[in-house]
N, C-alpha and C positions, 0 to 999 in steps of 0.2 A: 587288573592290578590297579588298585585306588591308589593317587597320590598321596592322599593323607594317609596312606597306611605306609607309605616309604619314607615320608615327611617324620612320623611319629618313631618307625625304627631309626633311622638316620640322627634325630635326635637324641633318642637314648643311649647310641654307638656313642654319640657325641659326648654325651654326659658320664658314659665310663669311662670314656677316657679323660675326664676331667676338661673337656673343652668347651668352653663359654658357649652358645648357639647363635651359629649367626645367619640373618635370614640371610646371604648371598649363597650361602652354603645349603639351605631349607631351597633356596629356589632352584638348585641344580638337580638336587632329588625329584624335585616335583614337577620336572618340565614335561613336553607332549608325553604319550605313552610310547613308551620304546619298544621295539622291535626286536624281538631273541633271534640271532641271528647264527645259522652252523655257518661253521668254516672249512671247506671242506679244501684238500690243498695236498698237492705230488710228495711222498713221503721224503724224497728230495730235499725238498723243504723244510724240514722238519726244522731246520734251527731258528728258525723265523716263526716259527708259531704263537711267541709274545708280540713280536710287531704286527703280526694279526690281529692278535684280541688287543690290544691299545689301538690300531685299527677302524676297530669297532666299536669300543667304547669312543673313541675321538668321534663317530657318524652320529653319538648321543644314541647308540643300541645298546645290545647286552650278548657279549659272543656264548657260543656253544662252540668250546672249539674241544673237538676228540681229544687231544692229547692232555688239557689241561682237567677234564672229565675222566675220561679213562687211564690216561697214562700206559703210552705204547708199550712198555717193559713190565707192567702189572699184569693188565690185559692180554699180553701173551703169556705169560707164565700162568693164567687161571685159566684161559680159553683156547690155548691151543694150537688151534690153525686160522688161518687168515679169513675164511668163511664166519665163523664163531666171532671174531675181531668185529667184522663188517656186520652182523648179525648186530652187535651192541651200536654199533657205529649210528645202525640207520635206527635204533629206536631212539641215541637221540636226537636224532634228527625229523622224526616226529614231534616234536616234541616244539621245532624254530618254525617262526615263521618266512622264515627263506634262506637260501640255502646262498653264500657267496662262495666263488670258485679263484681260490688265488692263485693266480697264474700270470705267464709270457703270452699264453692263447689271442688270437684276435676274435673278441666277438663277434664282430660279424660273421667271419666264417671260420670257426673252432675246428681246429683238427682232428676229431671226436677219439679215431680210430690211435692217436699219439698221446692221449692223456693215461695217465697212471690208473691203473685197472679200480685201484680203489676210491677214484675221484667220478669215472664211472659208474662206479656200483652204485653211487648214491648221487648220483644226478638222474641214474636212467630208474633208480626204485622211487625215488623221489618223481620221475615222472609219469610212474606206473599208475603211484597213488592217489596224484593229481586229479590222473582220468579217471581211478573210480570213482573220484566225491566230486567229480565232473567241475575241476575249476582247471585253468591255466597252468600249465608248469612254466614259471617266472623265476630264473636262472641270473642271476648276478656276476657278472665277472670284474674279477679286480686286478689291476698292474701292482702284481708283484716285485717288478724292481722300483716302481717308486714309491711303492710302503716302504722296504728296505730302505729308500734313498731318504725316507723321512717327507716326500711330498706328498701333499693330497691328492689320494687317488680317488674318482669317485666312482662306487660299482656303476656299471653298464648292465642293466637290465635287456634280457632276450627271453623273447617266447621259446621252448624246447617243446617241441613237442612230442611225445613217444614215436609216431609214426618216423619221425625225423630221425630218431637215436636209432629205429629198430633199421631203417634202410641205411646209417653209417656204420653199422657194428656188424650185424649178421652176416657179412664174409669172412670179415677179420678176427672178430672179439665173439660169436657165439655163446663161450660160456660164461660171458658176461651177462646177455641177455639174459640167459637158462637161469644164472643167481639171483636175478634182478626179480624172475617171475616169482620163483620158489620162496624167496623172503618176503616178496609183498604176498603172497599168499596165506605165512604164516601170520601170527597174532605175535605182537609187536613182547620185546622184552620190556619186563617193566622196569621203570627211570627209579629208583630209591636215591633219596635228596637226604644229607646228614643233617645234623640237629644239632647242636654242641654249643658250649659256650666257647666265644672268643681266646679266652687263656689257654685252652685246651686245641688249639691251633695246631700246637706241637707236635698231635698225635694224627694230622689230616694224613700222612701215605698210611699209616695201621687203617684208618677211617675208609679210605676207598677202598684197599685190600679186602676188609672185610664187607664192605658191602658187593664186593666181586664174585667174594666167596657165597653170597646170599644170592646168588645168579640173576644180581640185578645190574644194569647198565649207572652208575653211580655219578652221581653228581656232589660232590665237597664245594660248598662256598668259597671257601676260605684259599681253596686251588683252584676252582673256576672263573672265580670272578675277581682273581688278584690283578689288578690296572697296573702296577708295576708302579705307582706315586699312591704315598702314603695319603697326601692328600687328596684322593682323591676317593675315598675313604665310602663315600656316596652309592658308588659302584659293588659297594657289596652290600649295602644296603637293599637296594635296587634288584640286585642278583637273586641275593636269597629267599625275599620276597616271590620276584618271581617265581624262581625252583619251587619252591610249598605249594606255586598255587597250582602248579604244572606236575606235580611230582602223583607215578603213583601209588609210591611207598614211603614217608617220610621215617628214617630210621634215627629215632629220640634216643639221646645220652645224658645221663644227670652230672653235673658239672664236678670236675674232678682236681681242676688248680684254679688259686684267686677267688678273689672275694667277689659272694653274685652279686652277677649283675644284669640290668635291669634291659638292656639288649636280646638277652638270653630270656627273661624270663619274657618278653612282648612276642618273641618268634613262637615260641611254644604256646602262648597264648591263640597267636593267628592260626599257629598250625592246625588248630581246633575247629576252626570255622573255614577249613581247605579239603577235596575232596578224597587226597591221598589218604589212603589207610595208613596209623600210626603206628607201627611198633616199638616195641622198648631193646634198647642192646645194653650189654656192660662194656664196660672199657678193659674188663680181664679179659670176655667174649673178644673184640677188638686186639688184643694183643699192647693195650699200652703197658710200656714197663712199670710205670708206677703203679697201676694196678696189680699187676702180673704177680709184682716182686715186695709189695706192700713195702712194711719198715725198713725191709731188706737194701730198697733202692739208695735211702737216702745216705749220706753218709754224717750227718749233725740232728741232733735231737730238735733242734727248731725245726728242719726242712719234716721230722716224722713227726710233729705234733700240723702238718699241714697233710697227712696220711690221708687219704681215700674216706669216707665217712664222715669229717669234722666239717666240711661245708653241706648247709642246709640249701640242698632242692626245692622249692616250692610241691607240694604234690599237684598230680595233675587236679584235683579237684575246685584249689585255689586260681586255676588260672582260665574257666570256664568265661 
């Protein structure tokens, strides 16, 4: 991920929304290369999962954190059972380049066989995978009560190494092992990354839904890489960036509310020169109501002369 390519979207985010450009803002975007970071963490927790990703965007990374990706209550309403869940879980976690563990845990010596079966799953498949491409499994663990308390916590990095997981678990946790082998064996779900213009924000849960439904593990911008501070606006810059370059189905939407913009139309341009396959979706496909329900939706003839077809899309040909 080239700086100048987060520098150049960052600026044109900047420019629709009418904000003058200013280089302290140009340097935030453009600092060292950031680290995509999973967050993997006791479903316990669950209500902490934005002090997580702010977390991680505070380290100057960029989180993968499942819920803000999959969305726990999407995710099982398309997939099922909790195997299918963790099946999605760990491709994207292919996907980070390290995995942080948010927890009470003492790294030094972690209670392997007390953690949440699903914070195993993807510690120990994540450490499967390690040994076949023959590098280190490098395990991060973070103090969970002083995220929450709002102090800097800073991950503690440890070697894991499979031999290690496989002589903590195999009395206790067996068929945790059993899942660990049988998912790193299969071929990884693929990550589809959405495409959309910013004004069309609105429609990001129809947007994950349906790429749920396209039985892909789904990455939304606009819900993954929200920092929780408007200003800090950088961070989806930065994100979405990322996701295209990482993604390997980028699923494209032609812009459906507001006037384009030039944000929309640089993403769609890069996505071009990124290796995911592109497909095209509609926003009826999708389930947005204003689609859905065309002139029907609105309820004032200004709001239906802004109907579905009166904004011009660039075709893709124009943005080669």
């Amino acid at each position: 991920m080239k700086s100048s390519t987060v520098r150049k979207a960052f600026g044109l985010l900047l420019s629709d929304l009418g904000i003058a450009t200013v280089e302290g803002a140009f340097a935030l975007a453009s600092r060292r290369r950031c680290a995509a970071i999973y967050t993997a963490f006791d479903g316990d927790l669950f209500y902490f999962t934005d002090a997580m990703a702010r977390h991680v965007f505070s380290t100057g990374n960029i989180p993968i954190n499942p819920e803000s990706c999959l969305g726990y209550k999407d995710a099982v309403v398309h997939l099922a059972t909790k195997e299918n869940v963790l099946r999605y879980d760990v491709a994207l976690l292919g996907k980070a380049d390290e995995v942080w563990v948010y927890t009470d845990q003492d790294p030094c010596s972690p209670a392997w066989s007390s953690m949440a079966e699903g914070v195993l799953v993807e510690v120990v498949w994540h450490a499967i995978r390690s040994a076949i491409a023959g590098r280190r499994n490098l395990v991060s663990f973070v103090d969970i009560g002083r995220v929450v308390a709002g102090d800097h916590a800073a991950p503690v990095r440890v070697d894991v190494s499979i031999q290690d997981l496989r002589s903590a678990l195999q009395d206790d946790l067996p068929e945790v092992l059993a899942l660990c082998e049988k998912l790193a064996a299969e071929e990884p779900k693929k990550v589809g990354v959405a495409l959309h213009a910013l004004p069309d924000a609105k429609y990001d849960g129809w947007l994950r839904d349906w790429i749920l439904r396209l039985r892909m593990a789904p990455i939304v911008p606009t819900l993954a890489f929200d920092s929780g501070d408007s200003l800090q606006a950088h961070w989806l810059a930065q994100g979405w960036i990322w996701a295209l370059e990482n993604a390997d189905v980028i699923v494209e939407l032609d812009q459906l509310n507001g006037a384009p913009t030039k944000f929309h139309d640089f993403l769609r341009s890069h996505a071009r020169s990124c290796v995911g396959t592109i497909i095209q979706s509609g926003w009826d496909e999708v389930g947005a109501p204003k689609a859905v329900q065309g002139d029907s939706w609105a309820i004032t003839d200004r709001e239906r002369g802004l109907a579905p077809g009166n904004i011009r899309t660039p075709p893709a040909s124009e943005l080669a």
